[in-house]
C-alpha positions as CSV (number, residue, x, y, z in Angstrom):
1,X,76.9,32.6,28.5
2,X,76.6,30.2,26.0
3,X,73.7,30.3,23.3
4,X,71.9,26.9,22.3
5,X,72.2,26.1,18.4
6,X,69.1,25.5,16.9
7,X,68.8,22.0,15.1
8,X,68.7,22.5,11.2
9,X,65.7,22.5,9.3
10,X,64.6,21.9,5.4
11,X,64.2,25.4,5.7
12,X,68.2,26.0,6.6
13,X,69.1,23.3,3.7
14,X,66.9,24.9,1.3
15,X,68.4,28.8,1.9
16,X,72.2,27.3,1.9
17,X,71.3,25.1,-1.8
18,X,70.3,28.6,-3.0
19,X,73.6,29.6,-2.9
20,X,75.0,26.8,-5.3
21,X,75.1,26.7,-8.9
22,X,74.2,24.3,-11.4
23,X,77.8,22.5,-11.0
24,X,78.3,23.0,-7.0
25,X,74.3,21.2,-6.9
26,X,75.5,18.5,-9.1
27,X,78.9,17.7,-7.2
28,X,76.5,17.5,-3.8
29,X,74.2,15.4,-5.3
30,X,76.9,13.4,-6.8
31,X,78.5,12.9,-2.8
32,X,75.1,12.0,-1.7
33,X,74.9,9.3,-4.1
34,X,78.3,8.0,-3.5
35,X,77.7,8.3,0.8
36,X,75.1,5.7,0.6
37,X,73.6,2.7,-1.3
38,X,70.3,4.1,0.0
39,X,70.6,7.5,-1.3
40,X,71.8,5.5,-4.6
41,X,68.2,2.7,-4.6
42,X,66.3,6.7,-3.6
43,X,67.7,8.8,-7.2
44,X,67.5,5.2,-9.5
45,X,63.6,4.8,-8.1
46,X,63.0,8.9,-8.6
47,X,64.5,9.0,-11.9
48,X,63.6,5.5,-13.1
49,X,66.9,4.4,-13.6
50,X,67.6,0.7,-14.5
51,X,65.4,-2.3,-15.4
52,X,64.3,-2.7,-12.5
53,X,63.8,-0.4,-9.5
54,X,61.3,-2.4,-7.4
55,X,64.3,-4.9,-7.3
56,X,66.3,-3.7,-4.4
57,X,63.7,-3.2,-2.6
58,X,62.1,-6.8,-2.9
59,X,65.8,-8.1,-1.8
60,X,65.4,-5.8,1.7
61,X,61.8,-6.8,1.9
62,X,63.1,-11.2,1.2
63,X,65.5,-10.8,3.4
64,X,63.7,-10.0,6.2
65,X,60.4,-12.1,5.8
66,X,62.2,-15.1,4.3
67,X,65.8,-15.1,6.6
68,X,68.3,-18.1,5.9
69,X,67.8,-20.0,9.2
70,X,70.8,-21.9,8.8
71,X,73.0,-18.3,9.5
72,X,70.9,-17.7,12.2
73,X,69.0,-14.8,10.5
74,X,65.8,-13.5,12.2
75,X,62.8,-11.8,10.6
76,X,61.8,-8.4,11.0
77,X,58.4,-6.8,10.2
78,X,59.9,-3.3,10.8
79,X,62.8,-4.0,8.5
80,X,60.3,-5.8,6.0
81,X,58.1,-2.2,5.6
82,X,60.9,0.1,5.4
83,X,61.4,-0.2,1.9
84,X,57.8,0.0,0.9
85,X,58.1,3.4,3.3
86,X,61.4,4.5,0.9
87,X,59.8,3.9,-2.3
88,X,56.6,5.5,-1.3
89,X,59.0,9.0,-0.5
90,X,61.1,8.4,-3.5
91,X,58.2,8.1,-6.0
92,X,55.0,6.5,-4.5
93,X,54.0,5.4,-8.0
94,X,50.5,3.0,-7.1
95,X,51.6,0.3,-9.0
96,X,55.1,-0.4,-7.5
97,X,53.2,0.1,-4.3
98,X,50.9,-2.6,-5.0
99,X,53.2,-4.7,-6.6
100,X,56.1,-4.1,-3.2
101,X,52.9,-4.5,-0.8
102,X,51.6,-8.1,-2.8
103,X,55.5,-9.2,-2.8
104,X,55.3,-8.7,1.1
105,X,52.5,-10.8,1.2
106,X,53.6,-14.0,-0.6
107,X,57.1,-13.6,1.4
108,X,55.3,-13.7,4.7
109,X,52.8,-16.2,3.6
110,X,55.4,-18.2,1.9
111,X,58.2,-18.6,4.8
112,X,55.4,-18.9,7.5
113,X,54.1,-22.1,5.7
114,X,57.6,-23.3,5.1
115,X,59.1,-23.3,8.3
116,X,55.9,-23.5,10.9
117,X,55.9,-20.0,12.0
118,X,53.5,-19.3,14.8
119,X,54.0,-15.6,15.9
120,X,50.8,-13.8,16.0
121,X,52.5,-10.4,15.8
122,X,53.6,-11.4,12.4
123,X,50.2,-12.7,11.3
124,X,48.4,-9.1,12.3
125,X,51.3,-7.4,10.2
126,X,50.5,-9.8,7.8
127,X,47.3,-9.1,7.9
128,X,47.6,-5.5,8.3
129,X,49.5,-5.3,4.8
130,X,47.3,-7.7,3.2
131,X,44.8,-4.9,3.9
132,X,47.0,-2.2,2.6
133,X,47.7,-3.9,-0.6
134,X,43.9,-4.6,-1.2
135,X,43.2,-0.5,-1.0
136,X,46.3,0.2,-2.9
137,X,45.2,-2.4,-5.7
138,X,41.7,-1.0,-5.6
139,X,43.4,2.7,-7.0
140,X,44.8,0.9,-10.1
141,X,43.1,0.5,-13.6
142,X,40.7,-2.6,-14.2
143,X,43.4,-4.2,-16.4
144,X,46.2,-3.8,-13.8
145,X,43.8,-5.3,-10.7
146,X,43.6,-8.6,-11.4
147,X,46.4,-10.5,-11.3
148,X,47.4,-8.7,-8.5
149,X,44.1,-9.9,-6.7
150,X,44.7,-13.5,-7.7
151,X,48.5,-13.4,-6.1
152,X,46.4,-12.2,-2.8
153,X,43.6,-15.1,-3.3
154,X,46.8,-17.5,-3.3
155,X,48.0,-15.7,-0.2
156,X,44.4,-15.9,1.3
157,X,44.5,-20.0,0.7
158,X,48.1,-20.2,1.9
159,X,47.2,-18.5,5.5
160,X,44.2,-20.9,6.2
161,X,47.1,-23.4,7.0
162,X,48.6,-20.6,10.0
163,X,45.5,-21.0,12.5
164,X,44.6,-17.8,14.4
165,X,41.9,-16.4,11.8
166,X,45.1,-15.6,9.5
167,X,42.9,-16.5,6.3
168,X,39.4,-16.0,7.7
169,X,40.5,-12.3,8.1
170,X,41.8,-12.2,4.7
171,X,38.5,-14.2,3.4
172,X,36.8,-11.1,5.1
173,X,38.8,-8.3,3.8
174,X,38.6,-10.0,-0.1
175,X,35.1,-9.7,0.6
176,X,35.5,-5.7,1.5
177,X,36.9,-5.2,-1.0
178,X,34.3,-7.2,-4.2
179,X,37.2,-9.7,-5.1
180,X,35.5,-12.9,-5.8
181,X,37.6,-16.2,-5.8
């Protein structure tokens, strides 16, 4: 008779850690790091390492709301809020969030009006994180609200060229939320 493992748990990882040390932690942590670039974006963002740590997360977010055509690259919406997902677990700091959320915004807005795109499933994500950015923006200080609201106005003005209510739902939710034009 054979018994059935039971899949691990953070409750398995967190009795085996309490059997390294200082230096046997620090060797793990340093094969983590060097296993994946992701793991690497994850401990720059958590210990605010670099000038930048919204950066690689703007290049995931560009890549996949503003694709090079000419290679044949598609968008992705899932793709596009992964990193906003990553930074949110890695330090969820309401600024970066605003400021990765806004960024998604103008991408989408900004390719859509370049190219011509008409996919309504993109619009409603559109939408959707317009929304998201709006509440996340309303969280901040006075001082740090406003410039991210006029980046969103421009995103509002860019969508009324889109058709299906793009920028009449984004009229509506600027309106929700007291931002005047």
């Amino acid at each position: 008779m054979t018994t059935k493992k039971s899949t691990p748990t953070w409750s398995n990882v967190k009795t085996r850690l309490n059997d390294f040390d200082r230096a046997g932690l620090l060797g793990l942590l340093q094969d983590l790091y060097a296993a994946n670039k992701d793991n690497q974006i994850f401990l720059h963002t958590r210990l605010s390492l670099g000038d930048d740590v919204l950066k690689p997360y703007k290049v995931i977010i560009d890549r996949w709301l503003w694709p090079d055509l000419s290679r044949n690259q598609d968008t992705s919406v899932a793709k596009a809020k992964k990193p906003i997902a990553d930074y949110r677990r890695a330090i969820g700091q309401a600024e970066g969030l605003a400021e990765l959320m806004v960024f998604y915004c103008e991408r989408a807005a900004g390719f859509s009006n370049d190219v011509g795109l008409q996919d309504e499933g993109y619009f409603d994500a559109l939408v959707r994180m317009f929304e998201q950015a709006l509440k996340t923006i309303a969280s901040l200080a006075d001082v740090q609200r406003q410039p991210l609201w006029d980046r969103l106005d421009t995103v509002c003005r860019t969508c009324h060229n889109f058709g299906y209510g793009v920028g009449d739902d984004m009229d509506d939710l600027l309106s929700d939320y007291g931002v005047d034009d």
